[in-house]
N, C-alpha and C positions, 0 to 999 in steps of 0.2 A: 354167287348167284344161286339163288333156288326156285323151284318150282311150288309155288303157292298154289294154286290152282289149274288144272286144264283139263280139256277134254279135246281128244286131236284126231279126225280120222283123212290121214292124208291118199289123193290118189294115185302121187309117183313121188316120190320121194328124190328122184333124179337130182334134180337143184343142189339139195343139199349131200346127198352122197357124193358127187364131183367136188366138191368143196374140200382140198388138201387143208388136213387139221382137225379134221371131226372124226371119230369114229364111228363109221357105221353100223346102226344097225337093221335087220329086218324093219322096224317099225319105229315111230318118234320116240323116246322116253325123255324123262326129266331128265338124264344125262347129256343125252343127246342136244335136245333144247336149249337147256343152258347154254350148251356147248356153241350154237348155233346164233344164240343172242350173241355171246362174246365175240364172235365173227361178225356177223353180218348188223349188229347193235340195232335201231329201228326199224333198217327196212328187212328186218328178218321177216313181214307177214310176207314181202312180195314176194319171197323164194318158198313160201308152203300153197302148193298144192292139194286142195283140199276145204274141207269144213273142218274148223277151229277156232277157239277160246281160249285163251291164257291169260295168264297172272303170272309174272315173275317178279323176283324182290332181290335187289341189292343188299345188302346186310352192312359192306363199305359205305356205301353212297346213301345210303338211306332211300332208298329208290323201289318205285316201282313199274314195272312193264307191261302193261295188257293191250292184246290185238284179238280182234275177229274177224273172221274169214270176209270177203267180199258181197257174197249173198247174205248174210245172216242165217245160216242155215240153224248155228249153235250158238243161241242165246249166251252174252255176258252179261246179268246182273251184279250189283255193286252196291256195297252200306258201308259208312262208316260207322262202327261202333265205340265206345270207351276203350278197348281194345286192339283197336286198328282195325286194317279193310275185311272183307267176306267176300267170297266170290262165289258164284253159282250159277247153272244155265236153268233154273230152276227157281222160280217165285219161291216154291213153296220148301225149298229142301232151303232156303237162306232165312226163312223166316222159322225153322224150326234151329238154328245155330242160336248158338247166347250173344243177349246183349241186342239182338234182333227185334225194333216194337214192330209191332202189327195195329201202325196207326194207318186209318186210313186219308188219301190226299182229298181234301175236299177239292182242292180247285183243278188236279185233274177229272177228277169227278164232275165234276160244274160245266168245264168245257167239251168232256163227251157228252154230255147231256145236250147243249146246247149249241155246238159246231161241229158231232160228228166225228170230231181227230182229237187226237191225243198228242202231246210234244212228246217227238220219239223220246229221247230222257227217259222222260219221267212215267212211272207205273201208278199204279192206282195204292201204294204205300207209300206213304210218306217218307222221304228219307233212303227209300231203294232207289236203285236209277239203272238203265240198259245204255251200253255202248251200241252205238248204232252201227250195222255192218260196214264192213269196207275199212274201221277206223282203228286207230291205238289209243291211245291213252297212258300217258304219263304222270306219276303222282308223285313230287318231291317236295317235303315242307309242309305238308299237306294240303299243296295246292295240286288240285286237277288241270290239266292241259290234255284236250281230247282234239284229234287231228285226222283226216283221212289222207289215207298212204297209198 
């Protein structure tokens, strides 16, 4: 298990320090996290405390993990490229990675134009897409399974 992507600002870390098996530390790191997916596997968002985004990757299973926090405080963006996934809480820092086009969506475009809302998904590029808060997301075979937990 590794740490693809994250950005984690938790407010207690309690949950998972009680947790015999992890080592603690001050604060989250991609050690820790891993560590923590391995324990607690899905429902690891509901023991963080906190605003967070992750991307974790199986390397065995060919697998991928990503969760964000319950309010959406910290944006997950998502592309697939020729390459495999990107992740970013950032439009603009995911369309500057390779392999990133900068087309734009016309039919999200069509329908803020014309109803006001947007399908949480989908962003105004074509081919990016946002986890919507509260949720995880699973990617194996390169099928997406997005779920709220």
């Amino acid at each position: 298990m590794k740490v693809i992507w994250s950005q984690i600002r938790l407010y207690d870390i309690l949950a998972i320090r009680k947790s015999p098996g992890l080592k603690f530390q001050n604060k989250i790191d991609s050690t820790l996290l891993c560590q923590a997916y391995d324990k607690f596997g899905k429902s690891l968002p509901s023991y963080l405390n906190g605003d967070f985004a992750f991307a974790l990757y199986d390397s065995e299973k060919k697998y991928i993990f990503c969760a964000r926090d319950p309010l959406g405080v910290i944006s997950l963006y998502y592309t697939k490229t020729e390459s495999g996934y990107k992740f970013s809480s950032n439009i603009d820092e995911l369309l500057e990675q390779s392999g990133v086009h900068k087309k734009p969506n016309l039919k999200s475009m069509h329908t803020m134009l014309h109803s006001h809302s947007v399908d949480y998904n989908e962003t105004m590029y074509e081919g990016i897409f946002r986890l919507p808060p509260g949720c995880l997301m699973a990617i194996e075979d390169g099928k997406e399974h997005i779920e709220r937990y």
